[in-house]
N, C-alpha and C positions, 0 to 999 in steps of 0.2 A: 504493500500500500504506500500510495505519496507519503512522505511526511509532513508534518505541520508547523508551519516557522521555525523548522530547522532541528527541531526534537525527538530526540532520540527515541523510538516506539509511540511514536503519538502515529496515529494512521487516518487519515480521516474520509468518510463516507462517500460512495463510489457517488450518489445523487446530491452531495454537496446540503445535504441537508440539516439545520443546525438551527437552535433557538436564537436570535436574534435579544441582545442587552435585556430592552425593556418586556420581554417574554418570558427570559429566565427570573425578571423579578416577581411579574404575574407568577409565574409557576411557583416559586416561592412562597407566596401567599398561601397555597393548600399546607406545607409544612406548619407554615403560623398558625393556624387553624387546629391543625394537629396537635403540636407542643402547648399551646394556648390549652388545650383540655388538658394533655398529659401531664403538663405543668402547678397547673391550676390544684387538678386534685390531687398532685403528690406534697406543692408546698402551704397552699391555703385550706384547699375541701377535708381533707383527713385528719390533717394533725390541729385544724383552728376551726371551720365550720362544725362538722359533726361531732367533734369535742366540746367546743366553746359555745355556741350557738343552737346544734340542736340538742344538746346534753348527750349523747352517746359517751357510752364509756370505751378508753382508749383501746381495750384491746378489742372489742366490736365494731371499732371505728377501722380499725386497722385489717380484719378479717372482710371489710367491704369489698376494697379492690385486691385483695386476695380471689375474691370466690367470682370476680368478673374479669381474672387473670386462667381460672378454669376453662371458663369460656374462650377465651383468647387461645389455651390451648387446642383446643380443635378449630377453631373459626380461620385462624391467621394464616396457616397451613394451608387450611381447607383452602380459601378465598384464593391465597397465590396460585393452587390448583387449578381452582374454576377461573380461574382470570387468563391462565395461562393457556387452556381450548375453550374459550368463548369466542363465537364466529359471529359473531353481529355486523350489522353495516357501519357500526359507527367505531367497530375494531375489537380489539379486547379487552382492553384497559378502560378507557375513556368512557364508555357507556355507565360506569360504576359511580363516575363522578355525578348524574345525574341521577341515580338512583340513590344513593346515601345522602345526599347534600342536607336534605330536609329534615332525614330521621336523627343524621348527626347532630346539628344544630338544636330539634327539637328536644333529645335524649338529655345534653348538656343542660339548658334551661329548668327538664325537671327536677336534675339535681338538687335545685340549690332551693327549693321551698320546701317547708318545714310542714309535715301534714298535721302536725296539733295529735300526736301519739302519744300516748302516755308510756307502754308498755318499751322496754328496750327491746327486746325481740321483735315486736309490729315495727319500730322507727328500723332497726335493723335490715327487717326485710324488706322495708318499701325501698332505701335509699339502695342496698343490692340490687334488689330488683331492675332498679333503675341505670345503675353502673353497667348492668350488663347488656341492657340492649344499646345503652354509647359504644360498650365494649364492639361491641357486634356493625353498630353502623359506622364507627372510626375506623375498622377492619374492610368495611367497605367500600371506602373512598380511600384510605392510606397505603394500604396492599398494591394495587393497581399504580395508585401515582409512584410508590419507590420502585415499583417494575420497569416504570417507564424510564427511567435515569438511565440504568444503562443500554437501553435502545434509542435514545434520542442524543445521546452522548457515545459515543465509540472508541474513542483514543485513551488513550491514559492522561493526558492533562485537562483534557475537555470535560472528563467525570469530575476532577477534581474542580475545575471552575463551574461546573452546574451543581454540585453539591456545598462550595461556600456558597454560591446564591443560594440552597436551600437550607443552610446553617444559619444564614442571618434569617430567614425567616423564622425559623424555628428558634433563636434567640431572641428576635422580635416576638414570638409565641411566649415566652417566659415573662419578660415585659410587660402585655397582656396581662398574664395570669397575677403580677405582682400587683397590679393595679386593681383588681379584680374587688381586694379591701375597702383601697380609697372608694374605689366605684359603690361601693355598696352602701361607704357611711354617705356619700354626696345624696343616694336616695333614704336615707332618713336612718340607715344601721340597721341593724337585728338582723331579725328573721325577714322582714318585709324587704329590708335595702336589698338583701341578697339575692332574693327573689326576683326586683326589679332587675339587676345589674346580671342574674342567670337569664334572664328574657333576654338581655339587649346582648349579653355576649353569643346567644346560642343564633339569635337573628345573623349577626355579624361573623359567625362561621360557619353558617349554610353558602350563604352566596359568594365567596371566593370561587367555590367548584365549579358553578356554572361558567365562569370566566376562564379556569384551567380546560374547563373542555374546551372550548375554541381553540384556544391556543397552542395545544398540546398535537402532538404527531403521533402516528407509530409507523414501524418497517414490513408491507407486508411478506418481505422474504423472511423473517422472524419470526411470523407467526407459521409460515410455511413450514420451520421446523419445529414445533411445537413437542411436546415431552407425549411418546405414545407408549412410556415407560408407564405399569401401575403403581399408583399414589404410596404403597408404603417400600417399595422398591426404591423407589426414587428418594423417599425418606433416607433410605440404606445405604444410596449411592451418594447421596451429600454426608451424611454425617461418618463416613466413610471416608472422603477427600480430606485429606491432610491440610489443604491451605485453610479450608473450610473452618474445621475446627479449632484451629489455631488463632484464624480469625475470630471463630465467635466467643474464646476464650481470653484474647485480647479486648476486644468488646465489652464481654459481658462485664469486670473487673471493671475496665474505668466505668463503663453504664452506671454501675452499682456505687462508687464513688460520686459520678454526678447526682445519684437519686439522694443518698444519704446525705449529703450537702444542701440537698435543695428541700428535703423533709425537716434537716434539722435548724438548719441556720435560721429561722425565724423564732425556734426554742434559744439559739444562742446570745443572741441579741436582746430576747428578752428575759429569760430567766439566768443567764451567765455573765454578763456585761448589763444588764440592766435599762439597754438602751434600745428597747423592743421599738419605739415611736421610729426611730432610726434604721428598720429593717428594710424597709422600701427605698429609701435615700441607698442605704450599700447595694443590696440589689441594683440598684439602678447604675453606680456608676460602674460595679462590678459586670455586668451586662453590655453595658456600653463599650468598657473597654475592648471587650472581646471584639465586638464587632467593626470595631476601629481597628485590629490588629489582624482581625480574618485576610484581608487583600495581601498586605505583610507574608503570612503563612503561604497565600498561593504563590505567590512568587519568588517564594523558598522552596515550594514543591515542586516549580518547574524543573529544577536542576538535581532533584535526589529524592531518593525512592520514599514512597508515602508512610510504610513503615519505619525509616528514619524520623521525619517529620513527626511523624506522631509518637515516637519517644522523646524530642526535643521538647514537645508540648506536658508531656505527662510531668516529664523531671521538671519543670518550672512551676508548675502546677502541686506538686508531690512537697517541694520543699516548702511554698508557703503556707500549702497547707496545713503542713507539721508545724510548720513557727506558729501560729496564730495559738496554739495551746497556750501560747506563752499571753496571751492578750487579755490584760483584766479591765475591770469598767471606769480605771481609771487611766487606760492608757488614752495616748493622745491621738488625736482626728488624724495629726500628721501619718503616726504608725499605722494606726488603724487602715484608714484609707488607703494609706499606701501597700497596704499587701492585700486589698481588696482587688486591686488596679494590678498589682503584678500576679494575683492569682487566675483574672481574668483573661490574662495574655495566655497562658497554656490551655485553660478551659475548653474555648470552642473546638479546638484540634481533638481533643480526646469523641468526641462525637463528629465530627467534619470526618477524617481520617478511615475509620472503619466502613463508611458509605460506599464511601470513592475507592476502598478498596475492594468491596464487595462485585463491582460488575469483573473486576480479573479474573474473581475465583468463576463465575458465569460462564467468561469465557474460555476458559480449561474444560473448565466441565462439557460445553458443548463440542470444543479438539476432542476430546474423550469418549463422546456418547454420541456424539451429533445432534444434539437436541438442546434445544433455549426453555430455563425455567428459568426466569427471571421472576414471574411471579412465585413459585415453591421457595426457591432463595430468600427471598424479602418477606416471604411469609412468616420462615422461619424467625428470619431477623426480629421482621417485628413484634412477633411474640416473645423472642428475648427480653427485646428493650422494654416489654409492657411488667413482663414475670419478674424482671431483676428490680424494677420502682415497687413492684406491689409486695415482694418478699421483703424485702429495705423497710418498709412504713408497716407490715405486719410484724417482724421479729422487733422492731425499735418502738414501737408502741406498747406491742406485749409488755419488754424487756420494764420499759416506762412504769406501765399501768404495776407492775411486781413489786417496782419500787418503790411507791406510792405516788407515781405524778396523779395530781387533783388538777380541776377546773379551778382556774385561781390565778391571784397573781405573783404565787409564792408558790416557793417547791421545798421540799429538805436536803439538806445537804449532799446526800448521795444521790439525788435523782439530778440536781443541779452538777457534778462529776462526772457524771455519767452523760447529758446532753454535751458538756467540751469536747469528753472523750470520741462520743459517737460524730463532733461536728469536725475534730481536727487530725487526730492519730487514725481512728478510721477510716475515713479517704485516704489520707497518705499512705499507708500500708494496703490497700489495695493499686494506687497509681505504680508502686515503687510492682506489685505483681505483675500489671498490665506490662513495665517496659520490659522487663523478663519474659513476656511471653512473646513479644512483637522482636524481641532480639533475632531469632531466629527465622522469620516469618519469609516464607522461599518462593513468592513470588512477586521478583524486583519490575523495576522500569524496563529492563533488555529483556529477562522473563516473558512480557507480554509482548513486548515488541515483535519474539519470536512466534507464538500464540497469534498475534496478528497475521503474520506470512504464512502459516502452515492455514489457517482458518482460509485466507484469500484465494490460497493456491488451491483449497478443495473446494472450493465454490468456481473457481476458474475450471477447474478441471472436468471435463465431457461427462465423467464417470458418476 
């Protein structure tokens, strides 16, 4: 294949076919959409709505998206399946955006109303109830759209520049979710602010899809090869690939450090440092940064392998993570802030990184089988990334509720040691795993490069 402004394994598409700037940012907006939920109920709806506001007790709080994490395990899978031989006219992917848009949106909104339950178990079962049909219509629309990355993207740099555009979305998503507070007290607080601010967020995540469908593409030589492998075979045959698993073990490890961070540090701020009011202010510049520093990272990746990259982020990420243990609520704004801002420089990479490197391991798999499961791949994926937040805020809730975390604006001593511990040594002794497992990770830049040529030449060839 040509190459691309001169880079080493970048290959680019025989019909010249490619998202244009302001298209990758529309596309981006379904990510925001996504993280915006995923976000929302790992750092606000769990650990502060349904504890704080609907009265649920922590560890039933925490068994919510557990038990719409169940569901996720058959749905995610499944969806990548069924996305992967859906023969529609409007393609494979694409029609799912039009089908979920409404029930995702609508699923999010019932969230966040309080049904007036007295019984824990009824308030239990209505807000599950309700986790799992988002669980199921996010699976709907999300599956299909990370499918589409690496069919709309083909090279190895090209992934990684449509994946920072879906990273700042998805950081934009977080954003969102952090506001989601203020938004609530602006319509009057409690249970009603919520309510209101779950209507206007869930409107406001429907209709991004309909805009991603216009604008989105797919390859019909792609579908051409579709997976006519059975569904737990194919199971067998990824979890089986070596890059696969290494990947998802690189993954999973930082995932589970981002969730842990983004479940606890709202507890950290306010029951450790005492400056809870100041949780949205650090989120935000902590957020910001990143996204200020995303363009930085891609143009570090042009020139060296993504699994490098995404060790340089971890280990930046890893060390201040562990420093902040040291940060008491007297330390100064200077400190403080400043290892929010240097935390947020490694952050986005630890998610950016794994994306972009997911369509490589795709295309091995199809040199190997001859067959494109882009959707089984990202199915997988994404039920990862759903299982490693909802374990995170089930075992750290539990662990909580054992120790006596109360609804309150006070804790005891050991449940306050225990929130530092789970916000700072935590992650770092998971990021410090992640770079240990990405050390090794065996398919480089000239790796696909080669993958490229072998792939072109049997598509060239008569046979």
């Amino acid at each position: 294949m040509a190459a691309v402004d001169g880079r080493e394994g970048a290959g680019a598409p025989r019909d010249g076919r490619r998202l244009g700037t302001t298209a990758r940012a529309l596309f981006a907006t379904g990510d925001l959409t996504v993280n915006t939920a995923l976000s929302a109920l790992s750092i606000v709806y769990t650990t502060y709505f349904l504890t704080q506001i609907a009265g649920l007790r922590p560890a039933l709080a925490g068994l919510v998206p557990f038990v719409g994490r169940i569901v996720d395990a058959v749905t995610d899978p499944l969806m990548g399946r069924i996305s992967d031989h859906t023969k529609l006219a409007g393609g494979r992917r694409r029609p799912y955006f039009l089908i979920g848009a409404v029930p995702f949106g609508g699923a999010f909104a019932l969230l966040w109303i309080d049904p007036g339950l007295e019984s824990q178990w009824a308030l239990f079962a209505y807000y599950a109830a309700i986790y799992c049909v988002l669980s199921v219509a996010s699976t709907v629309v999300s599956v299909p759209y990370l499918a589409l990355i690496p069919e709309m993207a083909i090279d190895y740099d090209d992934r990684t520049s449509l994946n920072t555009f879906r990273s700042i979305g998805a950081i934009c998503g977080v954003f969102c979710a952090i506001a989601l507070r203020p938004v609530a007290g602006a319509f009057g607080g409690g249970a009603q602010g919520f309510a209101v601010a779950g209507l206007v967020y869930g409107i406001g995540m429907a209709v991004p899809w309909f805009v991603i469908q216009r604008i989105t593409f797919e390859r019909p030589e792609f579908g051409a090869r579709a997976s006519e492998t059975p569904l737990l075979e194919s199971f067998r045959i990824a979890l089986r690939r070596r890059s696969f698993v290494q990947l998802m073990g690189l993954y999973l490890t930082g995932r589970v450090a981002m969730d842990l961070v983004g479940a606890m540090l709202i507890l950290y701020f306010t029951y450790w440092l005492g400056r809870g009011a100041e949780f949205e202010l650090a989120m935000s510049v902590f957020l910001l940064t990143t996204i200020l520093v995303l363009p930085a990272w891609l143009r570090l990746s042009l020139h060296r392998d993504k699994a490098a990259v995404f060790r340089m982020g971890c280990l930046i990420w890893m060390v201040v993570q562990g420093a902040l243990v040291f940060a008491m609520p007297d330390t100064s704004d200077v400190l403080l802030y400043g290892a929010v801002c240097a935390a947020g420089i490694g952050y986005g990479v630890v998610d950016l990184m794994p994306w972009a490197m997911l369509g490589e391991v795709i295309d091995e798999d199809e040199l190997e089988t001859g067959e494109r499961r882009e959707g089984l791949y990202n199915g997988l994926f994404m039920f990862l990334r759903k299982l490693a937040g909802a374990l995170v805020v089930l075992v750290v809730l539990g662990g909580l509720d054992l120790l006596g975390f109360t609804k309150g604006e006070s804790q005891n001593e050991v449940v306050r040691v225990a929130i530092l511990l789970l916000s700072t040594l935590g992650p770092a002794s998971l990021l410090a795993l992640s770079i240990w497992l990405a050390s090794e990770y065996p398919i480089t830049r000239a790796t696909h490069a080669r993958i490229l040529r072998q792939l072109s030449s049997r598509t060239a060839s008569p046979s």
